[in-house]
GUVONU-939493 format. One line per 4 residues: number of its first residue (from 1); for each residue x, y, z of N, C-alpha, C. Coordinates in nm, 2 decimals, decimal comma. Layout:
<nodes>
NUM = X:Y:Z:X:Y:Z:X:Y:Z; ... $
</nodes>
This chain:
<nodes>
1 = 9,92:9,64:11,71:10,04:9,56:11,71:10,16:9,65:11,75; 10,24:9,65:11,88:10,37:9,66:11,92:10,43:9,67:11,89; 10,60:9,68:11,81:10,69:9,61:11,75:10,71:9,51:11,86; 10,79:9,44:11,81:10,84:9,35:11,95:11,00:9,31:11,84 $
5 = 11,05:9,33:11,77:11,17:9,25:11,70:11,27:9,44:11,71; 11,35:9,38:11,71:11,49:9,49:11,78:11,53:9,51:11,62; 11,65:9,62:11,58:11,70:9,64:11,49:11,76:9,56:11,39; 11,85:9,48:11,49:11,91:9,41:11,42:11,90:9,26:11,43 $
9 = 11,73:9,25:11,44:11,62:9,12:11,44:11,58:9,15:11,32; 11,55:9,28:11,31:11,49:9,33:11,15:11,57:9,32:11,08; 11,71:9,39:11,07:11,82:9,35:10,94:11,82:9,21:10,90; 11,85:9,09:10,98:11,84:8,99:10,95:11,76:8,97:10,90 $
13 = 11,61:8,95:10,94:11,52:8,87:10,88:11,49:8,92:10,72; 11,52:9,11:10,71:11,50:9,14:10,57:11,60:9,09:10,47; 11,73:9,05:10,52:11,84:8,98:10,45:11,83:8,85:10,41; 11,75:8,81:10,53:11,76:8,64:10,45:11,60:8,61:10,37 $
17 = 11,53:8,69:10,42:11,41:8,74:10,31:11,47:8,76:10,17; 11,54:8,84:10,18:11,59:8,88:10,02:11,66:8,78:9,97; 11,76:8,72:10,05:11,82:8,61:10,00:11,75:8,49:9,94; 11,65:8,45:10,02:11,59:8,34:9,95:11,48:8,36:9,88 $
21 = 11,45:8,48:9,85:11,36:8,52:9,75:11,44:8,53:9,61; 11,57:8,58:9,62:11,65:8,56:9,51:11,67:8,45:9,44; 11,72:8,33:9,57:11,77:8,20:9,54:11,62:8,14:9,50; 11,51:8,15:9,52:11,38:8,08:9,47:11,38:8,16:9,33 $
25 = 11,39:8,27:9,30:11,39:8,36:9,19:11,43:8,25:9,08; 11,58:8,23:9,10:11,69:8,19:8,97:11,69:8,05:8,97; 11,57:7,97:9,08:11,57:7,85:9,09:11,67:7,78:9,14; 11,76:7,84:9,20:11,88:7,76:9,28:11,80:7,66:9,38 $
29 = 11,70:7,72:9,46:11,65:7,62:9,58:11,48:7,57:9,56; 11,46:7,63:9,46:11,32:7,56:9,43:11,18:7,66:9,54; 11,05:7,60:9,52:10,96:7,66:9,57:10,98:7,71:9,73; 11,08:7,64:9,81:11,04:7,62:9,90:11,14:7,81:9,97 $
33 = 11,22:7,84:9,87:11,29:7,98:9,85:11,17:8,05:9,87; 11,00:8,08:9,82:10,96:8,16:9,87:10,94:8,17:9,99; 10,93:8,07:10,11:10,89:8,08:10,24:10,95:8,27:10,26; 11,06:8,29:10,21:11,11:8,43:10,19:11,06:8,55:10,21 $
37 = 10,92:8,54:10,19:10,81:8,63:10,22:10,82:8,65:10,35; 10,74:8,55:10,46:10,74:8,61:10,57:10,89:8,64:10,64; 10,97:8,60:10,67:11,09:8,69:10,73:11,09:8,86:10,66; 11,07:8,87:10,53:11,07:9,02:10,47:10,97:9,07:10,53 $
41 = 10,84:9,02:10,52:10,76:9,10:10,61:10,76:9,11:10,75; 10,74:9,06:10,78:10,76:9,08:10,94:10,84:9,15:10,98; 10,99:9,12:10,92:11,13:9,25:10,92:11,08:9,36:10,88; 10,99:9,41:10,74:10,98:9,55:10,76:10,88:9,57:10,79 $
45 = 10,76:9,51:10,86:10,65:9,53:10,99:10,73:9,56:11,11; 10,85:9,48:11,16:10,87:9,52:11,26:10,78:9,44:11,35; 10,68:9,33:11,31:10,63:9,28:11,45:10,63:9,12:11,35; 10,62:9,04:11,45:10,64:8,86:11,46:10,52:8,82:11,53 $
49 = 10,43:8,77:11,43:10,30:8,67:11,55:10,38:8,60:11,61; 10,48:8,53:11,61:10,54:8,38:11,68:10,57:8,48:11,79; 10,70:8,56:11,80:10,71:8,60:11,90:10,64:8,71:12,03; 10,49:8,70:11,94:10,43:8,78:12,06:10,36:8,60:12,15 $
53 = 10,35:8,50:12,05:10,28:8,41:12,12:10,37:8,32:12,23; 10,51:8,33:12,17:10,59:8,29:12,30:10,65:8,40:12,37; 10,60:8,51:12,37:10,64:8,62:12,47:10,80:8,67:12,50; 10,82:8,65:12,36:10,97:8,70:12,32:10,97:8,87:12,29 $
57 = 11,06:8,94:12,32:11,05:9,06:12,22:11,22:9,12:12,24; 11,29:9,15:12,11:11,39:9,17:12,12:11,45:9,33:12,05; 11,26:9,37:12,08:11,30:9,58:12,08:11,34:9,62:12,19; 11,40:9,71:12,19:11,50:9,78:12,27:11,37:9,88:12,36 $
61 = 11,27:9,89:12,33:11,18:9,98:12,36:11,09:9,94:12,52; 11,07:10,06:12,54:11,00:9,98:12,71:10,91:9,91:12,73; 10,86:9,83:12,76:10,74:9,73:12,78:10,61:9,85:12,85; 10,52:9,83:12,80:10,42:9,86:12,90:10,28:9,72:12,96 $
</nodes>
């Protein structure tokens, strides 16, 4: 696995990972707050199945 998600592809996705893992926590938004999981992971993997299958990549890093 590649990275393919840029820096600050990863801050985000770990931020709103956290966020809505909180807000499902305290029950503000109900179950649907965990989806929260994957954005956190994938942010601190650093790689996205979606975006290797639409052939997106927003690392800064060289293609080979």
């Amino acid at each position: 696995m590649k990275t393919n998600e840029g820096t600050i592809d990863r801050a985000l996705r770990i931020i709103v990972g956290l966020v809505l893992l909180g807000l499902a926590y305290t029950g503000t938004v109900g179950a649907w707050g965990w989806i929260g999981v994957v954005p956190l992971a994938t942010g601190l993997i650093g790689w996205c199945p979606a975006y290797t299958l639409l052939g997106i990549n927003t690392c800064p890093m060289k293609k080979n």
